[in-house]
Every structure is written in C-alpha cells, then in structure tokens.
ZAMARGU-4260 file (C-alpha; in steps of 0.2 Angstrom, whole numbers, plus 5000, padded with zeros to 4 digits):
<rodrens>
0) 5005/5070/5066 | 5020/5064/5053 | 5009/5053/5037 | 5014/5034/5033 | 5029/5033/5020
5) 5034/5021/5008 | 5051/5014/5008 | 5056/5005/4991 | 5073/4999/4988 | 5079/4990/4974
10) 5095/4983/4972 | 5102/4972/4957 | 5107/4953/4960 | 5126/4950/4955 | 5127/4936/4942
15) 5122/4918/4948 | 5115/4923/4968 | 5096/4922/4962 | 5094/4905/4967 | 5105/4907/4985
20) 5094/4924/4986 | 5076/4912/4984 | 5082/4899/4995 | 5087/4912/5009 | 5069/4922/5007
25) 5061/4906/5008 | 5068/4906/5026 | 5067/4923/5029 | 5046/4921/5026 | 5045/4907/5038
30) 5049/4919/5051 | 5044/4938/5043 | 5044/4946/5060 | 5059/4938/5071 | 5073/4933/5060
35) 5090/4934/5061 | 5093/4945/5042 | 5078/4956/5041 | 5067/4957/5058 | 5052/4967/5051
40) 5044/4964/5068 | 5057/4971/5079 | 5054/4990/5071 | 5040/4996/5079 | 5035/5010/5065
45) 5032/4994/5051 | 5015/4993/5045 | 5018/4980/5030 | 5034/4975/5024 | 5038/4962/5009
50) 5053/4956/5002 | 5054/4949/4983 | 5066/4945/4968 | 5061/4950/4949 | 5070/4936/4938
55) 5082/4942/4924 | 5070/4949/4910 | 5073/4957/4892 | 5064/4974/4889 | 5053/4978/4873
60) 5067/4983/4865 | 5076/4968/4866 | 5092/4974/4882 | 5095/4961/4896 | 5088/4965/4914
65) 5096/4958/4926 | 5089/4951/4944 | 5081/4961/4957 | 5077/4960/4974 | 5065/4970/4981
70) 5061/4979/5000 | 5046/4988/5000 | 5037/4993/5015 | 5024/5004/5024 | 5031/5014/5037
75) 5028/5027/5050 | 5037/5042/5046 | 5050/5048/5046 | 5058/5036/5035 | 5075/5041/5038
80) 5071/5035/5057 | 5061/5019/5051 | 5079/5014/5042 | 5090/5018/5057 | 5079/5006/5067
85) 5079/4993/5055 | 5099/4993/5051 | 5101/4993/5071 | 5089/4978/5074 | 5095/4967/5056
90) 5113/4970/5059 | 5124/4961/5051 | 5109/4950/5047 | 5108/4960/5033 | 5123/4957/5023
95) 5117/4940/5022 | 5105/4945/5011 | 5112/4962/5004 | 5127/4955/5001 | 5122/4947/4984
100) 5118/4963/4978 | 5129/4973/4966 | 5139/4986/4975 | 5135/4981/4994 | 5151/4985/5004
105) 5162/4970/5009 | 5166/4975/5027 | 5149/4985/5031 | 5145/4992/5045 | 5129/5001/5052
110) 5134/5018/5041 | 5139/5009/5026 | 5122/4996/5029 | 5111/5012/5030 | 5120/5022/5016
115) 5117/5007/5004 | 5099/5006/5008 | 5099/5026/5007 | 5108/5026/4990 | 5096/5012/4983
120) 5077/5016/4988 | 5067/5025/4976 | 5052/5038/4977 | 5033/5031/4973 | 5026/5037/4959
125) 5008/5035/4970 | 5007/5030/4988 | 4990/5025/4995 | 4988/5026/5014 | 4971/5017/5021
130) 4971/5033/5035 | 4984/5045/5035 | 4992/5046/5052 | 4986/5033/5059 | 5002/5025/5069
135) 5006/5003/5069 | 5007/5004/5088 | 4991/5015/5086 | 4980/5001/5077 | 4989/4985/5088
140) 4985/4995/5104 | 4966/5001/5100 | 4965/4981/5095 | 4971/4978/5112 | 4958/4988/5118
145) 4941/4981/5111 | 4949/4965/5117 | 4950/4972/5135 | 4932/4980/5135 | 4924/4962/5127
150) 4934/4954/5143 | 4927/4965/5153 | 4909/4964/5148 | 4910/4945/5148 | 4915/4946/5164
155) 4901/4956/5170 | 4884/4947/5162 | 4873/4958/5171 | 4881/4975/5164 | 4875/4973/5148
160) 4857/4975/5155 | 4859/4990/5160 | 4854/5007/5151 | 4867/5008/5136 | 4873/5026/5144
165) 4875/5018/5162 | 4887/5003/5152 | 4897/5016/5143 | 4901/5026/5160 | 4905/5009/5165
170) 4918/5003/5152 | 4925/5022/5153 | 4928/5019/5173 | 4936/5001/5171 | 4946/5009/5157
175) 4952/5022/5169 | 4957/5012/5178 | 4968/5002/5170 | 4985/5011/5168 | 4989/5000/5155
180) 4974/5007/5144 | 4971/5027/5152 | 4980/5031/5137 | 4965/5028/5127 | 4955/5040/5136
185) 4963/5053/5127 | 4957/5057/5110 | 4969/5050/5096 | 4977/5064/5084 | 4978/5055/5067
190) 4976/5072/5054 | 4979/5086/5067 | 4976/5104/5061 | 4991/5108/5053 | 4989/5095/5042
195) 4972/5098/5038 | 4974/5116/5034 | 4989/5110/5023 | 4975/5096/5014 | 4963/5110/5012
200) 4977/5121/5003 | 4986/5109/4992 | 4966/5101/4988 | 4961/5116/4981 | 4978/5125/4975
205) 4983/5112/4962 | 4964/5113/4954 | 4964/5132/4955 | 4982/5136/4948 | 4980/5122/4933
210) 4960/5133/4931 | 4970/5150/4930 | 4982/5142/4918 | 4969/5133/4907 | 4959/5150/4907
215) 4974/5162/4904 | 4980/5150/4889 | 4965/5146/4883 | 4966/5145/4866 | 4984/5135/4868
220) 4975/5122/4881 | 4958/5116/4869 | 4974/5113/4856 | 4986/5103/4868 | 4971/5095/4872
225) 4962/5091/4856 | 4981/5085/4852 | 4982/5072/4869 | 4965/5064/4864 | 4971/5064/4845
230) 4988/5058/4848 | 4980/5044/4863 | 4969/5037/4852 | 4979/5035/4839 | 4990/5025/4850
235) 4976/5014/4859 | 4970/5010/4839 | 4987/5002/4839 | 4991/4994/4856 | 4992/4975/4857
240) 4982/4966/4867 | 4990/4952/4877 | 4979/4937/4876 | 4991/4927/4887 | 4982/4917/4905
245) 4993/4912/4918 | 5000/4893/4917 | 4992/4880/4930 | 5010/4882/4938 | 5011/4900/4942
250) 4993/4900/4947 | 4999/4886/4960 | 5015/4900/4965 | 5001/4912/4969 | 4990/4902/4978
255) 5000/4897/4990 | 5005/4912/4999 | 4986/4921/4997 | 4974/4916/5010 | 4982/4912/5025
260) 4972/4924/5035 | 4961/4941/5032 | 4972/4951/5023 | 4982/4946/5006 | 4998/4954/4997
265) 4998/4957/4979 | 5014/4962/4968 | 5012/4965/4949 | 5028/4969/4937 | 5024/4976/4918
270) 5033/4984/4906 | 5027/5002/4900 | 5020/5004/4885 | 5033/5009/4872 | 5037/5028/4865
275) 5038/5046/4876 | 5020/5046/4875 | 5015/5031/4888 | 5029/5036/4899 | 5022/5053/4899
280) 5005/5049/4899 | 5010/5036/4915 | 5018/5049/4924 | 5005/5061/4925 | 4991/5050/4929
285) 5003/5044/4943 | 5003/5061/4949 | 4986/5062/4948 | 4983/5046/4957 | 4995/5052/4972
290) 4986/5070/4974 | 4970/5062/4975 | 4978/5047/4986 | 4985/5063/4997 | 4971/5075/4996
295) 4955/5065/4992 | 4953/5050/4997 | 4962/5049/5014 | 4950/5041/5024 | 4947/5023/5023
300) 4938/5023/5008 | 4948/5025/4990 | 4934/5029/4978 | 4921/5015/4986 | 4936/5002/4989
305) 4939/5000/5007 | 4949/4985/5010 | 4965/4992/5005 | 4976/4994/5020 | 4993/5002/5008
310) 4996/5002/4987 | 5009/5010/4979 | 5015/5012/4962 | 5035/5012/4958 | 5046/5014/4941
315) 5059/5004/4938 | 5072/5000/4924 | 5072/5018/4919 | 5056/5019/4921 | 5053/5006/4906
320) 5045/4994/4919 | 5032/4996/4933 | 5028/4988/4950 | 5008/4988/4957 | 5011/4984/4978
325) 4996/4984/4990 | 4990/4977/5006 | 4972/4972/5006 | 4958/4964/5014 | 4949/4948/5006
330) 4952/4936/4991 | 4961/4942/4975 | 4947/4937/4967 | 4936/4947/4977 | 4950/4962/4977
335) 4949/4962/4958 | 4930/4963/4957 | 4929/4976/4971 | 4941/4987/4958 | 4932/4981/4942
340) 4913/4985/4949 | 4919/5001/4957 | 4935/5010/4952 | 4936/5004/4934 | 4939/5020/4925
345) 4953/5021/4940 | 4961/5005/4934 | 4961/5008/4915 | 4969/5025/4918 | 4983/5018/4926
350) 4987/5001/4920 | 4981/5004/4903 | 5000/5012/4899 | 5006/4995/4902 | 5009/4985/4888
355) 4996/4970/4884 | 4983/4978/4894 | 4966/4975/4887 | 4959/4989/4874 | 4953/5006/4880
360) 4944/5019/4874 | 4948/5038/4878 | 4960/5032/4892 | 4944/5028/4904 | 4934/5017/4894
365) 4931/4999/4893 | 4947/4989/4898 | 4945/4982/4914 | 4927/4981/4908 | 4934/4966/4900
370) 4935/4955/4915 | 4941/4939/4910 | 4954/4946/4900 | 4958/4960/4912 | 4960/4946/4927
375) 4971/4936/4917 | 4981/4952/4914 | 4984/4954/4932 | 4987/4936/4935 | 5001/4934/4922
380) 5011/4948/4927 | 5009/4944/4946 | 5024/4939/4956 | 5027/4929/4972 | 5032/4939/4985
385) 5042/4927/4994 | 5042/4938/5012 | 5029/4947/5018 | 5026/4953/5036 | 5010/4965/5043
390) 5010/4969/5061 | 4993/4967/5063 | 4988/4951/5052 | 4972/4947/5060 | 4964/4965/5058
395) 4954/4968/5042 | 4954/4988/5037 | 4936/4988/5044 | 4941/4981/5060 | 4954/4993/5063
400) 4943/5008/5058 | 4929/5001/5069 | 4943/4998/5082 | 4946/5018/5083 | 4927/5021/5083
405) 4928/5012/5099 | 4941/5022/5106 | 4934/5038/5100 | 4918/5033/5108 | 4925/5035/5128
410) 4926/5054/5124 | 4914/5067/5128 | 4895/5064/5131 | 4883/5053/5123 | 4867/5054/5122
415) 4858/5035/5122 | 4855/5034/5107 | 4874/5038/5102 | 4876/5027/5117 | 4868/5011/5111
420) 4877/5016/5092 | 4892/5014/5100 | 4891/4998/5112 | 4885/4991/5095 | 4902/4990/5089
425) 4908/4980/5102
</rodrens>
C-alpha cells in the first residue's frame, strides 16, 4: 500500500505573462482532463489536480511579490512516478505554460521539463487524505461496480424478492462472472499491515517520547509553557482584526466556478501573522495537524467532517504567506458551517496565525465562533482557481466510501441480517 501525496509546485511569473498566463488557464479549464498543455486526465494516479495564479502582492513589511502560478494536486504515490507520467503525457504542452515562468529552460526536453518541476515543488506543511490508500482507479473502478450490480438487478425484477442472502449469492455469481469485474472479488488492500503496525507505532511514539520529555524536564516544561500561554496572549491582545467583506465582484469570481456538480474546490491565500512567534506558532500546529491527519483521522471522517475528499496546507514567500487547498463535497457555505459547528477549535488553531483573523482566546477559543466575520475572512482571501480537474467529479466522499462497502460486501459469509445491511446500500 504506498499513501496519496501531495505535489505543490510553485513557480514565479516573469514580468508582464500574468495576463497571457490567465487567458491560457481559461482554456486549459475548459478541458482539465484532455488538453494539449496539462492533460490531468491522461495520468492515471491523479485524484484532484488544480491550476491557479496568485497576482503580484506586497507583504506586511512593505517588499514586492511577484506573480505565481500554482500546480497543486493529489496523487497516488510515488510522486516521482506521478511526475514522470505527467511530463510524458503534457509534453511539450507544458512549455506553453511553464515557459512564462522564471527560469523554465528554453529548449526543454522531458529531463529538463521534470527537473524544473522537481526543483520547484514544495513539501506540505499538512496533508489531509479522505482514506489513506485508497487508489483513483480504485474509487472510478468500485463506482463501476455499483453501476454494474444496479444494471443487474434492474434487469432481473424478480431477484430482488428473494431472501436477501439468496440475492447476495446472486450478485457474487453474476460478478464472477464477469471478467471485466472478478477483480472485485478480491478484498481491496487500502492500509495493509505494514502500515498499520507503522500508524500504531508513530500514533503512540510521538505522545510517549514528548510525555518522557515533559516529565524528565518538568520544571523547565510548566515554564516554557506558562511562557507560550503568556507570550500568546499577549500577542492575540494585540492582533488586528480585518473587518473587510468580499466586494459583489469577487463573490461573482467565486461563484462561478463552485457548484457545478457535488464536489467544490476552495484555495485561500494569507499572509502569516508578523514576528518569529506566528511563524513558530504556525509551524507547529501544522505539524500537529499533519500527525493527526496521518495518524488519527485516516478514515473518512476528520474530526466529524466527512466531505473532504483532500486539504492541504503549503508555505509560501518564505514562509511569510500561506495557501489552504481542499477538495470537498457540498456548498461552501455548507463546508464553512460543517467546520464552524464542528471542528472550530481546529479552525482557530490554524488560521488564527494569519493575519486579520478574527480574535481568539488561548489559541482555541472563539474565533470562528464569530461566523459572519470569520466567513467573510475566508471569502476575502479566497482565490479563483482557474483549473481544476477530479477524476471522479460525480462521487461524493460518501458515495465512494459506500462504493467500497459494497465491494467489501461480496467477501466471506453473511448472515441475513448483514445480508439485507448490505443490499441496502445498493
């Protein structure tokens, strides 16, 4: 089993190619999949990919930052595979778009193309997978099958009054034999052993280790952390809070790439809150975030959320601006509340370091709680991702979870009871 990775590459426009750069992702995001510069649906291992530009900008401290474009995507690993794949099916299509970037090669080739990528993509400070291991052509080809079974079933009225353990030795005979879906009668390896020995390890090494260390220095650890809660709240005292809703014209950007099926995109830029303290702070509540990400919330469900397909968090600028990407299921507005009502403490902990976020108490505390102003925070420093691909557009998370319940379901014996559990979700 090798986990989803995030790719993030982020290149710097050279002066004056914003606008060719807009005018050529416009084009790009009529066709996200099969395109001549960036055929996201030629690659097989491509979950979600996006393309975007950042306009110029000027930092807290006053220094010019120039334009940015932006490829993020979630992939199967390994990543250095994934890139290979994509260099060979873009080809030169790529220097039709990398080539307004600051130090592309002028006569690339499929080395130069994939060391410019290489030399260019940056780590996530957090990474959120929906279910570790669980493959693209994995989810498009258990889709298939609930497709096939219904067919089936529809084909055969009488089937379905039959006992529910007679119809699920049907639907595993017609299943068997099919050649094109016998595959599924094996069980599906998503978080084989290995890994869930390592999970079990890592999930309680990192608590034990900082334990030991707390308790060997504890004197030194009630100071450093009477001096955090001291030093924090002396800061949030002090933070602005940005006041600013999004103009009738940006709202009208947003709008008109959300909703065009289940699942929605969002991309949020902010600058980090000035002084080593925020960045510090940042950094290890990113860390935090990714453990848990990695260790505790696995499964389908991030803290009671559980229509997020992918979501990452990436520094940029030196780590004096941020980007929030994820994949979800729904409305924004209902992907705000769904965060608000249930992961708010979650929220405040890690966008509170940016700056203009609403006020906070103790890190965890009110914030988001502040729903108006917290929305229109979110709002104002959302960007339009001009490209955005998913290779499977019409499956919410809980349809594809449902999907490999169903696939899980031709395995071993049932009794009828689990039977008539599991012809339910058909």
């Amino acid at each position: 089993m090798t986990p989803q990775v995030g790719l993030n590459v982020v290149c710097p426009l050279l002066p004056g190619q914003l606008e060719p750069v807009r005018a050529l992702l416009a084009d790009i995001g009529s066709r996200p999949g099969d395109n001549e510069v960036m055929p996201f649906g030629r690659v097989p291992g491509i979950h979600f990919a996006r393309l975007l530009v950042l306009d110029e900008a000027v930092d807290l401290a006053g220094a010019p930052l120039p334009a940015q474009l932006l490829l993020m995507a979630d992939l199967d690993g390994p990543v250095e595979a994934r890139l290979s794949e994509l260099v060979e099916h873009a080809g030169a299509g790529m220097d039709a778009l990398f080539g307004h970037c600051q130090g592309y090669p002028a006569a690339a080739d499929g080395a130069s193309r994939l060391a410019f990528l290489r030399a260019h993509s940056i780590a996530a400070d957090a990474f959120y997978t929906n279910t570790i291991g669980r493959t693209a052509g994995q989810v498009r080809d258990e889709a298939r099958l609930r497709d096939a079974i219904e067919d089936h079933l529809d084909g055969c009225p009488e089937l379905r009054a039959r006992p529910a353990q007679e119809i699920r030795a049907a639907i595993r005979e017609h299943v068997s034999a099919r050649p094109d879906l016998a595959w599924a009668l094996a069980p599906a390896v998503e978080r084989d052993l290995a890994w869930r020995l390592r999970r079990l390890i890592w999930l309680g090494a990192l608590p034990l280790l900082a334990l030991l260390v707390a308790v060997a220095l504890l004197p030194l650890t009630l100071l450093a952390l009477a001096a955090f809660v001291v030093v924090l709240r002396l800061h949030e005292l002090r933070d602005q809070v940005a006041h600013e809703r999004p103009s009738p014209e940006h709202i009208e950007a947003l709008a008109a790439i959300e909703d065009h099926g289940p699942q929605n995109q969002f991309s949020a830029v902010g600058f980090v809150k000035p002084g080593p303290f925020r960045r510090w702070t940042a950094r290890l509540v990113l860390f935090l975030t990714n453990y848990g990400a990695h260790h505790l919330f696995a499964h389908a469900n991030l803290a009671g959320v559980k229509t997020i397909h992918f979501a990452r968090w990436v520094a940029l600028d030196g780590r004096r601006r941020m980007i929030f990407a994820s994949n979800y299921d729904g409305s924004v507005e209902s992907y705000m509340d769904d965060f608000i009502d249930k992961v708010w403490w979650g929220l405040n902990a890690t966008f509170s370091n940016g700056a203009g976020y609403p006020r906070t108490d103790f890190l965890l505390f009110h914030g988001s709680r502040d729903e108006l102003t917290f929305k229109n925070f979110l709002r104002v420093h959302q960007v339009p991702t001009q490209v955005w691909y998913s290779a499977y557009d019409r499956l919410t998370c809980l349809n594809v979870e449902r999907n490999a319940r169903i696939r899980a379901g031709l395995h071993g014996s049932m009794s009828a009871a689990e039977s008539a559990r599991w012809l339910a979700l058909l």
